[in-house]
C-alpha positions in Angstrom: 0.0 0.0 0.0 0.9 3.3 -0.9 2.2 6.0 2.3 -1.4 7.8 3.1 -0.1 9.8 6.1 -0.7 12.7 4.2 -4.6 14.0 3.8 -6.0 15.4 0.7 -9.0 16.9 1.7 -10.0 19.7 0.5 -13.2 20.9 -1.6 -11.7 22.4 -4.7 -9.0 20.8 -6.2 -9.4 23.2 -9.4 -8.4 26.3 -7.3 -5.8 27.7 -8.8 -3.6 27.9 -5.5 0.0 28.9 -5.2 2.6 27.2 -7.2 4.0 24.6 -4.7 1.9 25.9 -1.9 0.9 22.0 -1.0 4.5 20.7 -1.3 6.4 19.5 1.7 8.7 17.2 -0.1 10.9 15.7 -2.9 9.0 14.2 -5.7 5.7 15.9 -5.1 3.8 17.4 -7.3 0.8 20.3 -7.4 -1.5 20.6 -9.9 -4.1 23.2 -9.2 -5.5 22.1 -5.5 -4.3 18.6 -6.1 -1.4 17.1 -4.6 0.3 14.3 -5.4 3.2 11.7 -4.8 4.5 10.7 -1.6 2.2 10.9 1.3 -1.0 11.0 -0.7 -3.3 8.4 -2.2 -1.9 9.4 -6.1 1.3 7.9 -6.3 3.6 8.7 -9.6 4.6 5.6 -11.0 8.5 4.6 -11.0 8.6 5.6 -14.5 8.3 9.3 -13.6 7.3 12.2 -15.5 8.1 12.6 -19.4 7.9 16.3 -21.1 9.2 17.7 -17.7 13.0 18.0 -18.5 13.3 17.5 -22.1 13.5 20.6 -24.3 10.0 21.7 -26.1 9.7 20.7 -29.9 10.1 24.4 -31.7 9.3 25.7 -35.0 12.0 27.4 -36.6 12.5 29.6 -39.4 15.7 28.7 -41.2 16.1 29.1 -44.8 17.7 26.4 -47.2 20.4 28.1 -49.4 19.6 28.0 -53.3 23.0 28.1 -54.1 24.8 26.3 -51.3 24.5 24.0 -48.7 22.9 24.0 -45.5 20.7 27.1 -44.5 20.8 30.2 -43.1 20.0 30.1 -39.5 16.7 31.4 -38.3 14.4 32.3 -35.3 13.4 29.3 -33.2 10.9 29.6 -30.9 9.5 26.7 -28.9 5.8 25.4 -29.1 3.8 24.1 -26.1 5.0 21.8 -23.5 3.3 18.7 -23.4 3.9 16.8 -19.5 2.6 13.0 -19.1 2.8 10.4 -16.5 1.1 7.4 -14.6 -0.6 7.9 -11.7 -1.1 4.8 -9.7 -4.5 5.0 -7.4 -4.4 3.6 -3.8 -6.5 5.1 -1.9 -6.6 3.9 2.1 -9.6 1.8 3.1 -13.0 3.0 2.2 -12.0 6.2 0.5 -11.9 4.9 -3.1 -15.2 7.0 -3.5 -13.6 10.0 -2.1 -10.4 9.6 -4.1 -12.1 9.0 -7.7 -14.1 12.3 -7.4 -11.3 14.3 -6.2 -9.2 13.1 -9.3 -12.1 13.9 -11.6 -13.0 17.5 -10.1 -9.1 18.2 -10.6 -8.2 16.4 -14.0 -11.6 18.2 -15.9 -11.4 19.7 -19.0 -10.9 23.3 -18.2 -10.3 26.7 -20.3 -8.6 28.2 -17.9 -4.9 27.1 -17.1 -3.6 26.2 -13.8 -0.4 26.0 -11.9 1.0 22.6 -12.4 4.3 22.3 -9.9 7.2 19.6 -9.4 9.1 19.6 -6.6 13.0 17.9 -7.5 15.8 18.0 -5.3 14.5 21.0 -3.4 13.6 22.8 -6.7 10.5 23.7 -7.5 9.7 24.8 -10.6 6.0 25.1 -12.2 4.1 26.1 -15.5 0.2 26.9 -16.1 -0.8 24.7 -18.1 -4.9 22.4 -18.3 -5.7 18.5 -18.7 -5.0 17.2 -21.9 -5.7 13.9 -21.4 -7.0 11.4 -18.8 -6.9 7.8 -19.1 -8.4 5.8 -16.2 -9.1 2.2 -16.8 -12.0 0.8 -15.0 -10.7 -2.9 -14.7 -10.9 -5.7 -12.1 -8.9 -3.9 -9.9 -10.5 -0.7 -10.0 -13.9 -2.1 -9.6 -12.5 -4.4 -6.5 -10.1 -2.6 -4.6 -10.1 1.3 -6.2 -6.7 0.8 -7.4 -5.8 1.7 -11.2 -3.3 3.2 -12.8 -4.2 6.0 -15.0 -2.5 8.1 -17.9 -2.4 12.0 -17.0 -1.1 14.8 -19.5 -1.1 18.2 -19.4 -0.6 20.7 -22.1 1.6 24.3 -21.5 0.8 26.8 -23.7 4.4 28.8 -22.2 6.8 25.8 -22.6 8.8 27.6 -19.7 9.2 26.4 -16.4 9.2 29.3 -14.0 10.3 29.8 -10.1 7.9 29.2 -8.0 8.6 32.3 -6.3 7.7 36.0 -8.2 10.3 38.6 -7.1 10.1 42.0 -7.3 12.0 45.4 -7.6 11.0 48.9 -7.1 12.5 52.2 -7.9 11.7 55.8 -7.8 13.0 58.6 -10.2 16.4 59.5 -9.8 16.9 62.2 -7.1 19.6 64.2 -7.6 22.4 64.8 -4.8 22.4 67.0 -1.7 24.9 69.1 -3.3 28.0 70.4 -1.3 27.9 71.5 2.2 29.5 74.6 2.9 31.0 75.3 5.7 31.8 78.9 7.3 35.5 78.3 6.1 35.3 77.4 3.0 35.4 73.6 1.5 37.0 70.7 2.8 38.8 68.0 1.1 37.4 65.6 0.4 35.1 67.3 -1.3 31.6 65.2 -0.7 28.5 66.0 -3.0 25.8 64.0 -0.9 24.3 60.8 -1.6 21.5 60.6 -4.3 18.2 59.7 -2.3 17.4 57.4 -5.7 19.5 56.6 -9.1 16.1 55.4 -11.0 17.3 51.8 -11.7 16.1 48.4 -10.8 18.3 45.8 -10.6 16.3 42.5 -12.5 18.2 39.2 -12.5 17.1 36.3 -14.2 18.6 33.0 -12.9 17.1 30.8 -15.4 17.9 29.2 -18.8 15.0 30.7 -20.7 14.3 34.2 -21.3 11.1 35.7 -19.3 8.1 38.4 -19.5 8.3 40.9 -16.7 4.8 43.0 -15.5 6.2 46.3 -15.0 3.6 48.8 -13.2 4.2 52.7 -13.1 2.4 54.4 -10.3 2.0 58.2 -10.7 2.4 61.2 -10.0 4.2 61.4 -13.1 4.1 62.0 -17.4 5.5 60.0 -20.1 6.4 57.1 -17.8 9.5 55.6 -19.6 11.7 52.5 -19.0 15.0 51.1 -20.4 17.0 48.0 -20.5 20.6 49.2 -20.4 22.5 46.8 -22.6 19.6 46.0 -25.0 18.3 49.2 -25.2 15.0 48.0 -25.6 12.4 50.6 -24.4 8.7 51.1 -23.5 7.5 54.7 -23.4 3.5 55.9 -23.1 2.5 59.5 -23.7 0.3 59.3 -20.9 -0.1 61.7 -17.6 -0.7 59.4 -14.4 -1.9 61.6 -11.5 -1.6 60.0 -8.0 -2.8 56.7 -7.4 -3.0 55.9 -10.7 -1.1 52.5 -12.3 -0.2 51.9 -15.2 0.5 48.0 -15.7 2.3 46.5 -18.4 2.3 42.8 -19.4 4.6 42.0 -21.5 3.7 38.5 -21.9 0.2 39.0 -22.7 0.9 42.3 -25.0 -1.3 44.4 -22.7 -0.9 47.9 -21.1 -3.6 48.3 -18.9 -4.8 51.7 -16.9 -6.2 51.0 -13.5 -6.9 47.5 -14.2 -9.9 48.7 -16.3 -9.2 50.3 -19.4 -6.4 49.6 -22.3 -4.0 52.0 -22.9 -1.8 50.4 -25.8 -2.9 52.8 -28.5 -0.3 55.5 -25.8 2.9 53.9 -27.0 5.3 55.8 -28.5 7.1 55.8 -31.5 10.3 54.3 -30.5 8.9 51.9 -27.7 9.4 48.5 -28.2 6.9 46.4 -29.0 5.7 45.0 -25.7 6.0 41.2 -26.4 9.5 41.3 -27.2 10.9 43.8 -24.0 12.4 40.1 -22.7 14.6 40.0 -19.8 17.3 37.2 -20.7 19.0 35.0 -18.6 21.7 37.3 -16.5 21.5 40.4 -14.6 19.5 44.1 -16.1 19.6 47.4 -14.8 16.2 48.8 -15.8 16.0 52.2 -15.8 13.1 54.7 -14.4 12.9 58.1 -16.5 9.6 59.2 -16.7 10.0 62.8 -18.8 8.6 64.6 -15.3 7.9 63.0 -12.2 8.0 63.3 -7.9 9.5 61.1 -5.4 5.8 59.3 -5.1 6.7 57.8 -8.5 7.4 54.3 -8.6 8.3 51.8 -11.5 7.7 48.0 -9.8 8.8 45.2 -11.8 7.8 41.7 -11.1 9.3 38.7 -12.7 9.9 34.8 -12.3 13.2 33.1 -13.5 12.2 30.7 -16.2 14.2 27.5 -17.2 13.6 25.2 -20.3 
């Protein structure tokens, strides 16, 4: 019999709950309100999970030479990741009932995407992703004794597999220095210009393989709310006046820049901004810079981010 000393009760296993948020060990896993592995009634069969660690297939846009061989070398860009495994069911005695409607609340078809979460030597890393596929054969054993062993996949629109953990960094507009102090006889060396109260810049860091989306919000008092990637250059610039307590949120996974949460202001972009689906932070360290063309110390650029790995 499978190790049952964990419970997994609960009344909604499609809530879409915290990445990882039901993990307390190696070789668990969290899909939606669902756990399973070690401890539960869902064991993962020996064979483990395929799809998890492998690279996503990828379309790709090279070009064969006319003249020559081989190609030119293209854009590739990777297409959903598919994740599979068998789930063996043994549920403890006299909760077969129980177990079989939790497991078809959880693995329903669904429009929405969930968080789907693996937990591997300490690491948890998740995707949203829905049910693909469910398999559950209803043979002598799962008529008898409520044991079966069922096929499970799961289909990821964003192949990547993200932190479980969002982090975020905040700046203000730069503040310029104190300036000198001076004194009633004159200057002394070392001379000492103050310390700025903000540069404007937001150190990002992606520890990942993959490159990732950040949601950057500006919050006003301020105009023409501007951001830069240093070494890129990439840029995203609105012609738009925020007043206080107004946010301005960009996602630049979904393409959207959103005013208040309510009402879309794309249509503000400026000329030279970058489109918003390609301002991609890449694995390493950015300094993101805050320069909104007029601003107070209220302002504030947030930027929220997951690392991502393939």
């Amino acid at each position: 019999m499978a190790e049952t000393t964990t419970p997994y009760a609960g009344n909604s296993y499609t809530a879409d709950l915290a990445p990882g948020s039901l993990i307390t060990q190696d070789g668990q896993m969290q899909w939606a309100g669902l756990l399973i592995g070690p401890g539960t009634p869902f064991a993962v069969d020996k064979s483990g999970l395929s799809g998890w660690e492998d690279l996503p297939e990828y379309d790709s846009s090279d070009a064969d030479r006319p003249t020559s061989h081989g190609a030119w070398p293209g854009a590739r860009y990777a297409k959903p990741r598919k994740v599979g495994g068998t789930i063996v069911l043994m549920p403890e005695y006299g909760g077969t009932a129980a177990a079989v409607r939790a497991l078809r609340q959880s693995l329903a078809l669904l429009d929405e995407e969930r968080w789907l979460t693996v937990r591997l030597h300490g690491e948890l890393l998740c995707v949203r992703a829905r049910i693909a596929q469910r398999v559950v054969p209803a043979d002598q054993g799962f008529a008898t004794q409520g044991s079966s062993r069922m096929s499970v996949q799961w289909l990821a629109t964003d192949p990547r597999r993200y932190v479980a953990n969002e982090q975020t960094a905040t700046t203000t507009p730069p503040q310029p220095e104190s300036g000198l102090n001076w004194l009633p006889d004159g200057l002394k060396w070392p001379l000492s210009w103050g310390q700025a109260k903000s540069t404007g810049d937001a150190v990002v860091e992606n520890t990942g393989s993959a490159p990732v989306h950040p949601v950057i919000v500006f919050r006003g008092p301020c105009s023409m709310p501007t951001v830069t990637e240093r070494i890129s250059r990439r840029r995203l610039r609105y012609a738009i006046d925020l007043t206080a307590g107004d946010e301005l949120t960009v996602d630049t996974r979904a393409g959207t820049v959103m005013l208040n949460n309510s009402a879309s202001r794309l249509h503000t972009a400026m000329a030279d901004s970058t489109p918003e689906e390609l301002f991609v932070l890449d694995p390493g360290r950015h300094d993101l810079s805050f320069r909104p063309e007029a601003g107070t110390e209220d302002a504030l650029m947030t930027v929220r981010w997951r690392s991502a790995e393939w």
